[in-house]
C-alpha positions as CSV (number, residue, x, y, z in Angstrom):
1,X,0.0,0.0,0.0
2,X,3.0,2.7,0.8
3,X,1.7,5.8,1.7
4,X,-1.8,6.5,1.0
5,X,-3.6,10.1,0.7
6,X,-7.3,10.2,1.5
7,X,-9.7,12.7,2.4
8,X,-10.9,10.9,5.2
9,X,-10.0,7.6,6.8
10,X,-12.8,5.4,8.7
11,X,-11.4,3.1,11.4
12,X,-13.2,0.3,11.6
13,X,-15.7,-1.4,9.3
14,X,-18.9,-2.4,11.7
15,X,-22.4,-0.8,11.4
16,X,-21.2,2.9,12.0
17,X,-17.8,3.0,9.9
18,X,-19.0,1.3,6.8
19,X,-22.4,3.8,7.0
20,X,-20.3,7.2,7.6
21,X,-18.0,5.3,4.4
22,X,-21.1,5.1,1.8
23,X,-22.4,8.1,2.8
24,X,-19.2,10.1,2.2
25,X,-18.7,7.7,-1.0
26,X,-22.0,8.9,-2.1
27,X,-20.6,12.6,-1.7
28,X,-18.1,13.0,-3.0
29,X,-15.8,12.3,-0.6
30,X,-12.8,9.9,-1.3
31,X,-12.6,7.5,1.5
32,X,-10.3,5.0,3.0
33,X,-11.7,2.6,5.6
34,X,-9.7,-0.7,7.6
35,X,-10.9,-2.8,9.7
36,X,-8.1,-5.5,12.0
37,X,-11.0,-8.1,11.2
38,X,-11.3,-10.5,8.6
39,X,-14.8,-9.3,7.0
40,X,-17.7,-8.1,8.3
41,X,-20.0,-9.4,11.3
42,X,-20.5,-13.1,10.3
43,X,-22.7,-13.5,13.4
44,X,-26.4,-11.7,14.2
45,X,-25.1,-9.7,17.0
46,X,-27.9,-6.6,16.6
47,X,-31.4,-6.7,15.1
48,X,-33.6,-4.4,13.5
49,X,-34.2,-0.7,12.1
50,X,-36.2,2.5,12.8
51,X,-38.1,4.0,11.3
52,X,-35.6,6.8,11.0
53,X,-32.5,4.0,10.2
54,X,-34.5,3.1,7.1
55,X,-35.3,6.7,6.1
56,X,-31.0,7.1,6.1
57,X,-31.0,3.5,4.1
58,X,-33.5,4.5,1.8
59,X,-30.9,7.8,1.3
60,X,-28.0,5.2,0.8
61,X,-30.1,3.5,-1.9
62,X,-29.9,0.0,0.3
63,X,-33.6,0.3,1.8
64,X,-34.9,-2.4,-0.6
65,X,-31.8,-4.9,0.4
66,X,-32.1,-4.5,4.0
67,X,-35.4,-6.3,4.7
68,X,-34.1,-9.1,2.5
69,X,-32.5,-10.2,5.7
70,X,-35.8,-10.8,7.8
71,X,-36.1,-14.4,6.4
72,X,-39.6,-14.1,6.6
73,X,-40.1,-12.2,10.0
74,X,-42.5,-9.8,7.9
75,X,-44.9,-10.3,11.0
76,X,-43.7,-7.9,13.5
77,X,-41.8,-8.5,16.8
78,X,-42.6,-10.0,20.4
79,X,-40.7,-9.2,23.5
80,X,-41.5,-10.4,26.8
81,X,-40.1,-11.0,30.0
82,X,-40.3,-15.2,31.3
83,X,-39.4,-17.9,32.9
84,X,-38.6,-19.8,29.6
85,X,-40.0,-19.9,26.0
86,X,-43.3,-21.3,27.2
87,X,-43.0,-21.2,30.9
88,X,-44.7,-18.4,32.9
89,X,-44.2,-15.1,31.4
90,X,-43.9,-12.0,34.0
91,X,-44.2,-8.9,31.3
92,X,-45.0,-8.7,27.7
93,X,-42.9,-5.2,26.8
94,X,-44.0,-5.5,22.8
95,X,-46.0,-7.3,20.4
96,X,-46.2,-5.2,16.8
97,X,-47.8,-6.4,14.0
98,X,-46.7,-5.9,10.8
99,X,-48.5,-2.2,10.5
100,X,-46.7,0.8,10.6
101,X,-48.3,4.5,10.0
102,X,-47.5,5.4,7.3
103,X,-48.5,9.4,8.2
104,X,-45.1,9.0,9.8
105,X,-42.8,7.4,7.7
106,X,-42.5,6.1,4.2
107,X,-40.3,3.5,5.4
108,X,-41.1,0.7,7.8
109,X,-39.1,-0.7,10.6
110,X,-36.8,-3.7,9.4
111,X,-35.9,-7.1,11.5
112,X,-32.1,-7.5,9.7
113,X,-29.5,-8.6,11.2
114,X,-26.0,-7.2,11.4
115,X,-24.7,-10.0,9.4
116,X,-26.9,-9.3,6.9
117,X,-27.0,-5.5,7.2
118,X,-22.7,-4.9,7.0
119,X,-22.4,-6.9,3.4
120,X,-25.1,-4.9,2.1
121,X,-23.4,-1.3,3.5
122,X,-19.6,-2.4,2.2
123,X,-21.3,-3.6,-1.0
124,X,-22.7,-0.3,-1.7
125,X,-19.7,1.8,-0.2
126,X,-17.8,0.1,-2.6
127,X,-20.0,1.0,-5.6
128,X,-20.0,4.7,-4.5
129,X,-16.2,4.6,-4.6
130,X,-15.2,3.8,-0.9
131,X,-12.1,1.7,-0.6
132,X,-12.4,-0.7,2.5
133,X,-9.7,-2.9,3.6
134,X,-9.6,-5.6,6.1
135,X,-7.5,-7.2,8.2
136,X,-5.6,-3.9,8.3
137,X,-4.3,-2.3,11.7
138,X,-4.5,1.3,13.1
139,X,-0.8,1.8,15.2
140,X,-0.9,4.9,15.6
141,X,-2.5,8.6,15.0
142,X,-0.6,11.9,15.1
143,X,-2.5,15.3,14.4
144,X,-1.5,18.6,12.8
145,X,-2.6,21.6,11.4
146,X,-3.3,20.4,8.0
147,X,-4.2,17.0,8.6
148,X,-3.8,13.7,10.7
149,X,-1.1,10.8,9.4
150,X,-1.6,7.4,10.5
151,X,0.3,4.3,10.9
152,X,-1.5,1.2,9.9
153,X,-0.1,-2.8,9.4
154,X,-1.6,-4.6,6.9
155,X,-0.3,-8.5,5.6
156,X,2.3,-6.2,3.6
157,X,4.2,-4.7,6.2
158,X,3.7,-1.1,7.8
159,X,2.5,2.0,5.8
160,X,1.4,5.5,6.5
161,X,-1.9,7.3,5.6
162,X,-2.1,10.5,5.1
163,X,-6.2,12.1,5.7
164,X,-7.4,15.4,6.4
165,X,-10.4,13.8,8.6
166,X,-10.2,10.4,10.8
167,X,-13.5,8.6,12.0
168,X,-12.9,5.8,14.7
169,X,-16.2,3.5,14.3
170,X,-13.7,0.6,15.8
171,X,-15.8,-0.3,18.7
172,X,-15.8,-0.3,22.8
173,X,-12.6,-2.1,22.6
174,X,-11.4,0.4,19.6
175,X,-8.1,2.2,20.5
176,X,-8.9,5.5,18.0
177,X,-10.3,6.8,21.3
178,X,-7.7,5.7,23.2
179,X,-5.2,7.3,20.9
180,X,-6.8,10.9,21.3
181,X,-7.2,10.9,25.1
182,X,-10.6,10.6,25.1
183,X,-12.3,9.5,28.6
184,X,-16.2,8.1,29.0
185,X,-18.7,7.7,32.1
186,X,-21.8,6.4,33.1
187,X,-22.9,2.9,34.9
188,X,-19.9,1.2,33.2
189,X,-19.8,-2.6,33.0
190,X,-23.2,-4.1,34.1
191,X,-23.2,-7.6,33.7
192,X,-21.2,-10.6,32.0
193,X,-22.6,-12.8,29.5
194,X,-22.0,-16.0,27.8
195,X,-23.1,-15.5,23.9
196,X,-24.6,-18.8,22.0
197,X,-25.0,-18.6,18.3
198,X,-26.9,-21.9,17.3
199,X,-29.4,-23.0,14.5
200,X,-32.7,-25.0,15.2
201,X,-36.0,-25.7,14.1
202,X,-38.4,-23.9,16.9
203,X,-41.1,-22.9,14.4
204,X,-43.3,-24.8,16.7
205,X,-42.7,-22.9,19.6
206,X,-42.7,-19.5,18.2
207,X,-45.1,-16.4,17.2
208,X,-45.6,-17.2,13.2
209,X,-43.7,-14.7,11.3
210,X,-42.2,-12.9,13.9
211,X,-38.5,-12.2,15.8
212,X,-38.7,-13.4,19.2
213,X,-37.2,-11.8,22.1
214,X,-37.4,-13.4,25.5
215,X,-35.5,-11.8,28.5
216,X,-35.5,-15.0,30.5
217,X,-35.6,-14.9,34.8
218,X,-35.0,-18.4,35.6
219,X,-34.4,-20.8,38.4
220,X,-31.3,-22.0,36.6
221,X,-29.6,-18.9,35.1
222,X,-30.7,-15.6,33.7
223,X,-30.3,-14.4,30.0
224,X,-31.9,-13.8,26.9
225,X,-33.1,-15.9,24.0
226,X,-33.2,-13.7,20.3
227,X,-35.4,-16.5,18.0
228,X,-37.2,-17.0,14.8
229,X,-39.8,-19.4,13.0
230,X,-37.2,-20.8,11.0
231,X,-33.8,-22.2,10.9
232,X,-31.5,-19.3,10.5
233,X,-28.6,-18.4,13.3
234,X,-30.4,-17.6,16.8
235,X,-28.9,-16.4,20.0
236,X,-28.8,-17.0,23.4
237,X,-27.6,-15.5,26.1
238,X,-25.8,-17.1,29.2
239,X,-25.4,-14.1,32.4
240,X,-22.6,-15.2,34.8
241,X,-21.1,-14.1,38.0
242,X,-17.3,-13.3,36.6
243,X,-16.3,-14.0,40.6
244,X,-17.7,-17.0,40.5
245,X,-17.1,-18.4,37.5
246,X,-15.4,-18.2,33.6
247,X,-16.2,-18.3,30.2
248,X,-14.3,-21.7,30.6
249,X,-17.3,-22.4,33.0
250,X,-19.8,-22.7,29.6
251,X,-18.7,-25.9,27.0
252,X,-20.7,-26.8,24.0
253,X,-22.6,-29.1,26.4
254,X,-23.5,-27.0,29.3
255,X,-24.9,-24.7,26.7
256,X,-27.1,-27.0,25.1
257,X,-28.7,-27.9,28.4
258,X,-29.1,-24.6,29.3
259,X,-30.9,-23.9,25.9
260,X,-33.0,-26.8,26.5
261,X,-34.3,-25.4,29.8
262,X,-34.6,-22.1,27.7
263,X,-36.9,-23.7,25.2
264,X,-38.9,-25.7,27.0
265,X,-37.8,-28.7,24.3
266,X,-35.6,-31.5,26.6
267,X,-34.6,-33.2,23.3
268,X,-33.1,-29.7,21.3
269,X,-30.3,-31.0,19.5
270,X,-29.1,-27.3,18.2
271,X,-26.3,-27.1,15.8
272,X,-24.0,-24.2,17.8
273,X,-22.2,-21.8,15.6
274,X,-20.3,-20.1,18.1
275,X,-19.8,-19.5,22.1
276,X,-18.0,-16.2,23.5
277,X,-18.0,-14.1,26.3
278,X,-18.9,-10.9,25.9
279,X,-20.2,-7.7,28.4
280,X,-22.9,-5.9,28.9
281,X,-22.6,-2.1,29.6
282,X,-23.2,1.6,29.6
283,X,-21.5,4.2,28.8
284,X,-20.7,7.5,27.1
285,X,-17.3,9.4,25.9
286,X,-16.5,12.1,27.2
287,X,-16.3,14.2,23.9
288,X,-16.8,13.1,20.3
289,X,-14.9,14.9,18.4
290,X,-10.7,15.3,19.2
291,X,-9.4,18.0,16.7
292,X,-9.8,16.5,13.5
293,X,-10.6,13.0,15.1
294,X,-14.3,11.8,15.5
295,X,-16.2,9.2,17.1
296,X,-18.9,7.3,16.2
297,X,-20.9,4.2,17.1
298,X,-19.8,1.7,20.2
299,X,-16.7,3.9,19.8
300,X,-18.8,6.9,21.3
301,X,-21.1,5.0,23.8
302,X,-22.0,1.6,24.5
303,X,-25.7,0.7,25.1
304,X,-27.1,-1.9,27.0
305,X,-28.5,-4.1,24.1
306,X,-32.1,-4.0,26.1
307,X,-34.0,-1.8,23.8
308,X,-32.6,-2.3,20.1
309,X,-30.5,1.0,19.3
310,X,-27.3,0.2,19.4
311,X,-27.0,-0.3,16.0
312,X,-29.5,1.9,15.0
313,X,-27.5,5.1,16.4
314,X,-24.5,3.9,14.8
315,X,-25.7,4.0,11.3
316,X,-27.2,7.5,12.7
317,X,-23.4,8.9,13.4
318,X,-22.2,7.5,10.2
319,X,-24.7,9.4,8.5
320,X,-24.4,12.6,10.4
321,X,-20.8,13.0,10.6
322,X,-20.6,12.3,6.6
323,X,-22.7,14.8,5.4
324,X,-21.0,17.3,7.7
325,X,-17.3,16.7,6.6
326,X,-18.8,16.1,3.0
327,X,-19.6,20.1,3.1
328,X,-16.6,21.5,4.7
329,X,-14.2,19.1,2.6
330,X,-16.1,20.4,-0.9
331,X,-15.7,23.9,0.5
332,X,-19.4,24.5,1.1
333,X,-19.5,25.0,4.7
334,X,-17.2,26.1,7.1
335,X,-14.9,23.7,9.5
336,X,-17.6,25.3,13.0
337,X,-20.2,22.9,10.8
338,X,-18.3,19.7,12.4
339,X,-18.8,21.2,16.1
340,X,-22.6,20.3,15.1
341,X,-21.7,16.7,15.4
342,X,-20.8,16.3,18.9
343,X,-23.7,18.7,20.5
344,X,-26.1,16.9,18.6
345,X,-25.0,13.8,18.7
346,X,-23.8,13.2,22.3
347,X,-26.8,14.2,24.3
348,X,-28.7,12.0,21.4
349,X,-26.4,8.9,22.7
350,X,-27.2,9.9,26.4
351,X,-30.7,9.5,25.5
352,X,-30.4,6.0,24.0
353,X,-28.0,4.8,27.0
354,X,-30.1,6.3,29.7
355,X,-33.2,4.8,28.2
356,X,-31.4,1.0,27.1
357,X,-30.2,1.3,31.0
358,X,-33.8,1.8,32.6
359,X,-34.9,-0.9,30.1
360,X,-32.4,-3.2,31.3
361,X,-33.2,-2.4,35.3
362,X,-36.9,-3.5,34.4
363,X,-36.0,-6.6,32.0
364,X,-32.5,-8.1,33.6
365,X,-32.1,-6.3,37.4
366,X,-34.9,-5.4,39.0
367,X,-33.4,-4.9,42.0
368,X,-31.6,-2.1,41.1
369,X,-34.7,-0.2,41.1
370,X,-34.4,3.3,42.6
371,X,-34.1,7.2,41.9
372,X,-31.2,7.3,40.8
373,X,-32.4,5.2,37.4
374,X,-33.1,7.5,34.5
375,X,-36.4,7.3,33.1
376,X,-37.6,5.2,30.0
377,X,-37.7,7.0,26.8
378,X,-40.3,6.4,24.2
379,X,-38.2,4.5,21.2
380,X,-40.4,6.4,18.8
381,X,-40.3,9.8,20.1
382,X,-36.7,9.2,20.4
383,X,-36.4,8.0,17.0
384,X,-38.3,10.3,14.9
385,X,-39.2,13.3,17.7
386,X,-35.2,14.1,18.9
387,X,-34.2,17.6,18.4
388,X,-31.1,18.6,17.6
389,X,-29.2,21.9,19.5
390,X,-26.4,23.2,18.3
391,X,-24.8,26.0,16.1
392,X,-26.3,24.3,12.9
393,X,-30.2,25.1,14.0
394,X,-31.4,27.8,14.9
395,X,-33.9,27.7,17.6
396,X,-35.7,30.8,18.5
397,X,-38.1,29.3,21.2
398,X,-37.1,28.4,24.8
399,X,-38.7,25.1,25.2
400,X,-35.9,22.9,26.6
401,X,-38.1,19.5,26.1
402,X,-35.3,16.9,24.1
403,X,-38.2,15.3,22.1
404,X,-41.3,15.5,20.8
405,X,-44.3,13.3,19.7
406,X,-43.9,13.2,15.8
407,X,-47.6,11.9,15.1
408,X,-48.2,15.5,16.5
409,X,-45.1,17.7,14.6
410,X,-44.2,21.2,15.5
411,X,-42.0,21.4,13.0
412,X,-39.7,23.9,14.7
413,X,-35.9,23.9,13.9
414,X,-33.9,21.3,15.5
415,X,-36.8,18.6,14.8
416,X,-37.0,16.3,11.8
417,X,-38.9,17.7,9.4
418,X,-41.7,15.7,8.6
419,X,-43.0,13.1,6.2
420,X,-45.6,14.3,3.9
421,X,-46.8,13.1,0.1
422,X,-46.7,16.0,-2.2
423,X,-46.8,16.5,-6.0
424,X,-43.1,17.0,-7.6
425,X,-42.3,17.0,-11.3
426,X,-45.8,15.2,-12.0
427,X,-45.4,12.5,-9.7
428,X,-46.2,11.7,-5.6
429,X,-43.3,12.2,-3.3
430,X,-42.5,12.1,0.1
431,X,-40.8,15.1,1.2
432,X,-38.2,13.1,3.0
433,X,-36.7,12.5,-0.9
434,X,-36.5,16.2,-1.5
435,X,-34.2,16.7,1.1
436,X,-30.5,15.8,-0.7
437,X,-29.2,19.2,0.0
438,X,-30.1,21.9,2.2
439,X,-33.8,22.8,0.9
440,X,-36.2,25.3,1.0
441,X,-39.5,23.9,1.5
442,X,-42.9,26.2,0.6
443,X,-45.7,26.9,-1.1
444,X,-45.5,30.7,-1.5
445,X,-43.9,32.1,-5.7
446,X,-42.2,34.7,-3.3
447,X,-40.1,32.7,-1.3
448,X,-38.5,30.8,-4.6
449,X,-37.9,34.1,-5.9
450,X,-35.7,35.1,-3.2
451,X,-34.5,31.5,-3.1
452,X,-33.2,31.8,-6.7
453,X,-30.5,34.6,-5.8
454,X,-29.0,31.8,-3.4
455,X,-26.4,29.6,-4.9
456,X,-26.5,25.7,-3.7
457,X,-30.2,25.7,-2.1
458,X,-32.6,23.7,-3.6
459,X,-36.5,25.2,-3.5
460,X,-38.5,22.7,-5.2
461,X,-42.0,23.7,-6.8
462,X,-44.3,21.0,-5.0
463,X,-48.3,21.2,-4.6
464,X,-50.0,20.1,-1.9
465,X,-53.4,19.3,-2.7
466,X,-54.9,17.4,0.9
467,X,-53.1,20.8,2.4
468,X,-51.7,18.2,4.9
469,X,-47.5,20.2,4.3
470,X,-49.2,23.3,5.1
471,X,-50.4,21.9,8.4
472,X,-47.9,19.6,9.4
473,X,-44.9,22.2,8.4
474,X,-46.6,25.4,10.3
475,X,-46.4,27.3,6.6
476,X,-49.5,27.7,5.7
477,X,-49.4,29.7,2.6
478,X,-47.1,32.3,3.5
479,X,-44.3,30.7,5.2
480,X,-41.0,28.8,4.7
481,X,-38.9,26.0,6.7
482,X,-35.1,25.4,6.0
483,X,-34.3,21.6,5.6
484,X,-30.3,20.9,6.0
485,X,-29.4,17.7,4.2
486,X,-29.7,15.6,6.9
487,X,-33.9,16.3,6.7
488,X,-33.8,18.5,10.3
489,X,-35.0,21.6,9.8
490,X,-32.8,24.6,10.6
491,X,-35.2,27.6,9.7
492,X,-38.5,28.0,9.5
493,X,-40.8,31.2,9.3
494,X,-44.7,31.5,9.0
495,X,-44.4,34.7,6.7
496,X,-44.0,35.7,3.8
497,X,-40.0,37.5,2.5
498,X,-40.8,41.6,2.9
499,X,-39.7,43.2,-0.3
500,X,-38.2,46.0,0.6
501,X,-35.7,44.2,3.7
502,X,-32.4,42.4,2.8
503,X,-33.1,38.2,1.7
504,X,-33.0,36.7,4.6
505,X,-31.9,33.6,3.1
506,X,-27.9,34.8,2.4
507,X,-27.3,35.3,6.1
508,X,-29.0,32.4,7.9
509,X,-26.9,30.0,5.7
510,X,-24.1,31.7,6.0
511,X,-24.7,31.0,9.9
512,X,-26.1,28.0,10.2
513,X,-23.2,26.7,7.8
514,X,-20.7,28.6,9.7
515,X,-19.5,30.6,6.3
């Protein structure tokens, strides 16, 4: 390889470094990304997609692959809390069909797993133009004025790369955070568990159609069963008392009696894949962002697993840490854009760990019960009703509330601007596709004549014939909201531009792109 220049060099090839690679791909950007490991994920690990996740996927053009890797679990999800798979059960926690309102999204939730998810991402980063290597080492990172050079070991031998950006998406155990002298807090290390990747046939004992979650509370251990209707890779999960015992503690046997008592089948004969240890835990960096050094995914925090967003928020960073160096590295915004990233991002991540960790109190420790346990957030208000605070909105009100309910939109700026079907060049769209640059959404011919003096903004002519965008967008006929390319909105106005003042338009992106 030799020495290597790149505009930006991804650490690590998971969920969250193969999304920020695509993304950049798909900009523009050229990008290098490594990975120590062989390939990508060729176990489940997480499972499923947002709403919102999908929205992003839809953006990288993978939304139609994605689902391919339900194997059939079309029907919606169960999660309960139980003795076993058919023994008493203590709490049901969800059971979706397959419905979704489609006011809110044009995408529904997926049931994928990573395994699935990663090929389709580094298949598609690769199209865009993303180079991603495996089995290649970070050493060591050193940061200047211009740019950051890295030291990397491949099969070759040791080389250098030379980026003007660095994104470590290498994990909890990642050393890119390490490297920059970046700290994290919160709960820490919560529990130890023994991880069983197996195949079996337990359509009979299952929800047709449907992913099967069972947080399992009983006699003879405590753990976690992740199943389906058919015979594709499962897991089950083993918690154990590391003063008490080992991973050495858990053979291929011990395991299978285990997941008999789990099933509730005495003669389950599965076919395991795979045993590890791994831990559960929570916990958030201390900054995400280190100079010209960013953070993203487990890399950032680690979420307790007990409420699905793990994965989901890494995609999220990928995406919103690509679009952001995408702008300043074309020379469209300026480098105060990136401090965006960490003021919207990190209290986003406290949300999900805070949230996962009161989910895990109520499903896996109940006796840690007590004030001093964050409250549960609403996955969908989280999801689709976050607002983002930072130098790249511009919020005018003083409501401090984090979220929002988005069946009921205010569509001020910080909060994702909403899904609506309107008419564009003859055809129905949701507004979520118009969004691939910062866009100025409205109804009123005055507002795209001052919008036309503006270089780089995008004011599409859309009608809106069930008048649902002039509800759900606060515009009425008059007014104007300010999408960024991300789909929050940054600006938004209920009145028409005043001929005789300066466009408003010219300063506000100048600010909110931090020209």
């Amino acid at each position: 390889m030799g020495e290597m220049r790149t505009q930006v060099l991804v650490v690590g090839a998971g969920l969250s470094g193969l999304s920020a690679a695509l993304f950049l791909a798909q900009r523009g950007v050229r990008v290098l990304g490594i990975s120590k490991h062989r390939g990508t994920s060729p176990h489940p690990k997480t499972t499923g997609q947002t709403h919102r996740t999908m929205e992003l996927l839809r953006r990288g053009g993978v939304a139609d692959e994605v689902p391919a890797g339900e194997a059939g679990l079309g029907g919606g999800l169960v999660i309960k809390v139980a003795e076993s798979l058919r023994g008493r059960v203590f709490h049901t926690i969800v059971h979706e069909d397959d419905e979704w309102d489609t006011t809110l999204s044009p995408e529904r939730p997926a049931l994928a797993s990573q395994d699935h998810v990663e090929p389709v991402l580094l298949r598609r980063a690769r199209e865009l133009g993303a180079e991603v290597r495996f089995e290649t080492e970070l050493l060591s990172l050193a940061q200047d004025a211009e740019g950051v050079t890295a030291r990397v070991r491949a099969a070759d031998g040791e080389h250098t790369v030379r980026a003007d950006y660095v994104i470590g998406a290498d994990g909890h155990r990642g050393v890119v955070r390490e490297l920059v002298g970046i700290g994290r807090r919160g709960p820490g290390e919560l529990s130890r568990h023994i991880g069983v990747v197996f195949e079996a046939d337990l359509a009979a004992h299952l929800a047709s159609d449907k992913l099967t979650l069972y947080y399992l509370r009983n006699p003879a251990f405590t753990g976690a069963l992740v199943a389906t209707n058919t015979a594709r890779r499962n897991v089950f999960t083993i918690e154990y008392d590391p003063a008490r015992e080992s991973a050495a503690d858990y053979p291929p046997q011990r395991c299978v009696e285990l997941l008999r008592v789990a099933t509730d089948v005495p003669d389950l004969e599965p076919e395991v894949l795979e045993i590890t240890a791994w831990e559960m835990a929570a916990w958030v960096s201390d900054r995400f962002r280190a100079g010209r050094v960013f953070l993203v995914g487990d890399a950032a925090k680690v979420t307790p697993p007990t409420g699905g967003l793990g994965g989901n928020t890494a995609i999220g960073d990928g995406f919103d840490i690509a679009w952001k160096l995408a702008e300043v590295l074309r020379g469209e915004a300026g480098e105060g854009l990136l401090d965006s990233y960490e003021a919207e991002r990190r209290p986003y991540a406290q949300l999900v760990v805070d949230g996962s960790y009161a989910n895990y109190v109520q499903r896996f420790a109940p006796h840690l019960a007590g004030p001093d346990v964050p409250a549960e957030v609403d996955p969908l208000h989280l999801t689709l009703g976050y607002r983002c605070r930072s130098n790249a909105v511009l919020i005018t009100d003083s409501d401090p509330a984090p979220l929002e309910d988005p069946a009921r939109p205010s569509a001020r700026p910080g909060f994702r601007a909403p899904h609506v079907r309107v008419h564009h060049n003859g055809r129905e769209v949701s507004t979520l596709d118009l969004f691939t640059t910062w866009t100025l959404i409205t109804l009123n011919p005055a507002w795209h004549t001052a919008a036309a003096t503006v270089p780089s903004l995008h004011t599409p002519t859309i009608t809106d014939p069930t008048n649902t965008l002039a509800t759900r967008y606060h515009l009425g006929s008059t007014g104007a909201a300010l999408v960024r390319p991300d789909g929050i909105i940054a600006w938004q106005t209920p009145h028409s531009p005043n001929p005789t003042s300066p466009n408003p338009l010219h300063p506000t992106l100048r600010t909110l792109k931090s020209l």
